[in-house]
C-alpha positions as CSV (number, residue, x, y, z in Angstrom):
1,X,0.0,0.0,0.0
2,X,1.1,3.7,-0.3
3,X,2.5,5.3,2.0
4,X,0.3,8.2,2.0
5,X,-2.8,7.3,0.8
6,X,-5.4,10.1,-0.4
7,X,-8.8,10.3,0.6
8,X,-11.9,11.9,-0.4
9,X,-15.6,11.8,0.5
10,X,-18.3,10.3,-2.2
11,X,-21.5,11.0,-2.5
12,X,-25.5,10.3,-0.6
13,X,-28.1,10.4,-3.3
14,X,-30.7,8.0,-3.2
15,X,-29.3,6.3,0.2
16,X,-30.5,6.6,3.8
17,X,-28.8,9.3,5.8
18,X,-27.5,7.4,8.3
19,X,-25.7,5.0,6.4
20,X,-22.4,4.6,7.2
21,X,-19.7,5.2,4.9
22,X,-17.9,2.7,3.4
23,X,-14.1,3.7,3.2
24,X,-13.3,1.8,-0.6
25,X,-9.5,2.1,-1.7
26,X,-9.1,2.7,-4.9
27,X,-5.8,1.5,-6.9
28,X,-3.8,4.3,-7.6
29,X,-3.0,3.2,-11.0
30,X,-6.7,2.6,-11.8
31,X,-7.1,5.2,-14.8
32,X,-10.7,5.4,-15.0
33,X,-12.0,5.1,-11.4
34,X,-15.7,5.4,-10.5
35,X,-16.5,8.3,-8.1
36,X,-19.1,6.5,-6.5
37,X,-21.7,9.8,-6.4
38,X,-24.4,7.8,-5.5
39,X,-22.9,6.1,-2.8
40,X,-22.2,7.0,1.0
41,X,-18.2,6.0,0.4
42,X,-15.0,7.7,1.9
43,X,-12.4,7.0,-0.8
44,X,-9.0,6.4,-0.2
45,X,-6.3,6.3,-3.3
46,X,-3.2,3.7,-2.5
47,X,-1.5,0.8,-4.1
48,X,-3.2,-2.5,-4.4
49,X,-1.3,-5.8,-4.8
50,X,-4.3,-7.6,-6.5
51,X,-7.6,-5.3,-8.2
52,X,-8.9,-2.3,-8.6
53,X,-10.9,-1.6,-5.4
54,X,-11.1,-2.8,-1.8
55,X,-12.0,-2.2,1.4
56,X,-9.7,-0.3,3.9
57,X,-7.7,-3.2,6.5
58,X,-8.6,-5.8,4.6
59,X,-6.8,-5.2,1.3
60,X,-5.5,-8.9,1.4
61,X,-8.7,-10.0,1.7
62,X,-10.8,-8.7,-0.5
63,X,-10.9,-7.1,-4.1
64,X,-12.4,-6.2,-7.2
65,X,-11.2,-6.2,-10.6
66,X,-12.9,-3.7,-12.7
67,X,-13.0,-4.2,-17.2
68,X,-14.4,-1.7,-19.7
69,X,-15.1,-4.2,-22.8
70,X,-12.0,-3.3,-25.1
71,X,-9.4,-3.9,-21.8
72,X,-11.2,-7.2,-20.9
73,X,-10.8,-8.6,-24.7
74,X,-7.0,-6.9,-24.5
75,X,-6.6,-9.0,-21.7
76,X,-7.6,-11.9,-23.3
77,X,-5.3,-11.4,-26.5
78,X,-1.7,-10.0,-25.7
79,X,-2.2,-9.1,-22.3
80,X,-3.6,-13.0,-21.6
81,X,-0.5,-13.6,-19.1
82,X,-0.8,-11.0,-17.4
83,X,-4.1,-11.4,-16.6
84,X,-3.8,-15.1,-15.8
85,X,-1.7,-13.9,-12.7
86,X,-3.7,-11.7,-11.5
87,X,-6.7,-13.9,-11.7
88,X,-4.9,-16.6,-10.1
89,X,-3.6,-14.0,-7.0
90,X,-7.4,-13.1,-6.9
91,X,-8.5,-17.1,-6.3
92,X,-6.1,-16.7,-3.0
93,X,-8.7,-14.3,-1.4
94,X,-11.7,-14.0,0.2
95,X,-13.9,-12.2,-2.5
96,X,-12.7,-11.3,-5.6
97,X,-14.7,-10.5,-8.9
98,X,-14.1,-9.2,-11.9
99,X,-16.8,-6.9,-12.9
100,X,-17.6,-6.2,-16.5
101,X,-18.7,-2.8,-17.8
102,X,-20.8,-4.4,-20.3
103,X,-23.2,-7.3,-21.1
104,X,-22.3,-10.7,-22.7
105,X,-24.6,-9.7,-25.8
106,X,-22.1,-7.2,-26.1
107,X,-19.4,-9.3,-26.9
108,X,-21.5,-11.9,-28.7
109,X,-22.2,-9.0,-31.0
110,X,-18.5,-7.9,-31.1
111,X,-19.1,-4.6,-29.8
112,X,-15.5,-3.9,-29.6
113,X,-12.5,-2.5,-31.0
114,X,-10.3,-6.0,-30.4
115,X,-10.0,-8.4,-33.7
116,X,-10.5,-11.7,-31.4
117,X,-13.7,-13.8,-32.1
118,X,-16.6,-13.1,-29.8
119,X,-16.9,-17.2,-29.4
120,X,-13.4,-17.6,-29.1
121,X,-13.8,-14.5,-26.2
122,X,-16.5,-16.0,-24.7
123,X,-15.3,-19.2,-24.4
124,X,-12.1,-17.7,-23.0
125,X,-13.9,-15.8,-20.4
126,X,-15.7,-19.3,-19.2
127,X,-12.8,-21.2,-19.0
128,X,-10.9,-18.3,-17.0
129,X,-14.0,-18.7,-14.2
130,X,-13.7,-22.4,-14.2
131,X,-10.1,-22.7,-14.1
132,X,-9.6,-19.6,-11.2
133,X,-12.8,-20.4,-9.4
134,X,-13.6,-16.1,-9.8
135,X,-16.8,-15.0,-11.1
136,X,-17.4,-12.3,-13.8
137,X,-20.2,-10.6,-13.1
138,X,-21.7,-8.8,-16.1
139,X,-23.0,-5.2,-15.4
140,X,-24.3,-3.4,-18.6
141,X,-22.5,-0.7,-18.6
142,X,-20.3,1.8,-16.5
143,X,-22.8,2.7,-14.0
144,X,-24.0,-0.9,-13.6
145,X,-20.8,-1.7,-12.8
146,X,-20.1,0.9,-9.8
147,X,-23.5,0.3,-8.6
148,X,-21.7,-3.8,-8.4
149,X,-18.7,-2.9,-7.3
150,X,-20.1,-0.8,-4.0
151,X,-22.6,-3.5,-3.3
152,X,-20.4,-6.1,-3.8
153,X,-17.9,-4.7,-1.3
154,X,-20.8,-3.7,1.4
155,X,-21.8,-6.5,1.6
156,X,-18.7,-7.9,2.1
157,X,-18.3,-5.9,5.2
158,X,-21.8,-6.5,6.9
159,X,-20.6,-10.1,6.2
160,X,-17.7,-9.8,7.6
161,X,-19.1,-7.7,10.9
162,X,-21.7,-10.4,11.1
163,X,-19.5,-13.3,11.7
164,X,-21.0,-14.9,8.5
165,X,-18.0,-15.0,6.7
166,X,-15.6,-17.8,7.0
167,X,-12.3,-18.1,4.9
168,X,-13.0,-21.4,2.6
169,X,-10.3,-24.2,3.5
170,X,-7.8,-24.2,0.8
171,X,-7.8,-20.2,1.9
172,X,-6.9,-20.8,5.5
173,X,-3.3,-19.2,5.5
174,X,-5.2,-16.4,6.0
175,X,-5.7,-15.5,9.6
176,X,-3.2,-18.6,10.9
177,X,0.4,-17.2,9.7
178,X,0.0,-20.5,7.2
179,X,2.1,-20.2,3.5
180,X,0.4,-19.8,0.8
181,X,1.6,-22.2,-1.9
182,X,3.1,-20.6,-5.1
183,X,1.3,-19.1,-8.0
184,X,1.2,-19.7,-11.6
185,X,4.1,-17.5,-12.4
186,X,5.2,-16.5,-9.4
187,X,8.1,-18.1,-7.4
188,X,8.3,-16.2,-3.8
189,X,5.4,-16.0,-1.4
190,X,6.4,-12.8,1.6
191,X,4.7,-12.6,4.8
192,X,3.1,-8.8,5.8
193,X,2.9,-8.3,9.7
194,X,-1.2,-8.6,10.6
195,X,-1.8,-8.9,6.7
196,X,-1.5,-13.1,6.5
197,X,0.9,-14.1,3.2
198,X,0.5,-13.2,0.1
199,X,2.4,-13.5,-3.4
200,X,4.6,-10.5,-4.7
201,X,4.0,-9.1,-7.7
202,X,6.6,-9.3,-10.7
C-alpha cells in the first residue's frame, strides 16, 4: 500500500442518511476510477497488490477487478499472461470479482475495438471462471458496474461484521500465519505483519 494514501468523500443520493460510509480504496494506478456519487463511500487512493478496489484493513482480503469491454478482450489477447496472474492471485482471497462494464450480448455482438472472435472470447472468459474459481459478473454498462462494485464490497463488510463470513479451507493461511503455496508464475510468497501471506507481484 502507499505510504500516503489520499482520501476523499463520495456521494449520498438515493441512500439513507444514516448509512455509514464505506471507506473503498481505490488502486492508484486505476485510470478510469468510479466516483461513487451515488454512494455513502470515503475514498481512499493507495496501491493494491491484486484489483482495482477494496476495502480499507482488509486489502488482502478482499478485491475487485474492474473491465471496460476493449481492456477485458486486450486482456484476453496479448495481455492474456498478465491477466492469468492476477486472476490466479485473486482465487487466494476471500472475495474477488471481476466486474464487466458491459453485457455478454455485447461481446457476442463484437461490440469492440479488439480483432479476437466473440466465441473464441466467450469461451475464453468461461474457461478463466472455471479454471480460477472467480466469477465475472456482467454489469451493462459503467454505471452498472459501480453500482456492483459498491454492493459487492458492502456487503462484504456486513458479512464480515456479522460473523457470517468464513475463509473457505484451501484459503486458510489467511488468519493462521500459514504459507500460501506458489502461484502460476510467481516463485516467492512474503509474509506482511497482521496482513496473512501473500504473493509478490513481478
Amino acid at each position: 500500500m502507499a505510504s500516503n494514501p489520499t482520501r476523499q468523500k463520495g456521494g449520498r443520493a438515493g441512500l439513507p442518511k444514516q448509512a455509514p460510509a464505506l471507506a473503498i480504496v481505490v488502486d492508484t494506478r486505476e485510470q478510469a476510477p468510479y466516483a461513487f456519487e451515488r454512494f455513502p463511500v470515503e475514498i481512499i487512493r493507495a496501491g493494491l497488490s491484486t484489483g482495482d478496489y477494496s476495502l480499507a484493513g482488509h486489502q488482502s482480503r478482499a478485491a475487485i477487478e474492474r473491465k471496460s469491454l476493449d481492456h477485458l478482450v486486450g486482456c484476453l489477447t496479448v495481455g492474456r499472461a498478465r491477466f492469468e496472474r492476477e486472476l490466479d492471485r485473486g482465487r487466494a482471497l476471500d472475495l474477488f470479482t471481476v466486474v464487466v462494464e458491459a453485457s455478454m450480448e455485447d461481446v457476442a455482438r463484437h461490440r469492440y475495438t479488439g480483432r479476437m472472435d466473440p466465441h473464441a472470447a466467450l469461451q475464453s472468459i468461461l474457461a478463466f471462471q472455471v479454471r480460477y474459481d472467480v466469477p465475472f459478473v456482467w454489469a451493462g454498462n459503467r454505471a452498472g458496474a459501480e453500482y456492483v462494485t459498491y454492493w459487492t464490497l458492502q456487503k462484504y463488510a456486513r458479512e464480515l461484521r456479522g460473523g457470517r463470513l468464513k475463509p473457505r479451507p484451501w484459503r486458510n493461511w489467511w488468519g493462521w500465519g500459514g504459507v500460501e503455496p506458489p502461484r502460476v508464475g510467481e516463485s516467492r510468497v512474503t509474509a506482511y505483519p497482521n496482513e496473512g501471506t501473500r504473493a509478490q507481484r513481478r
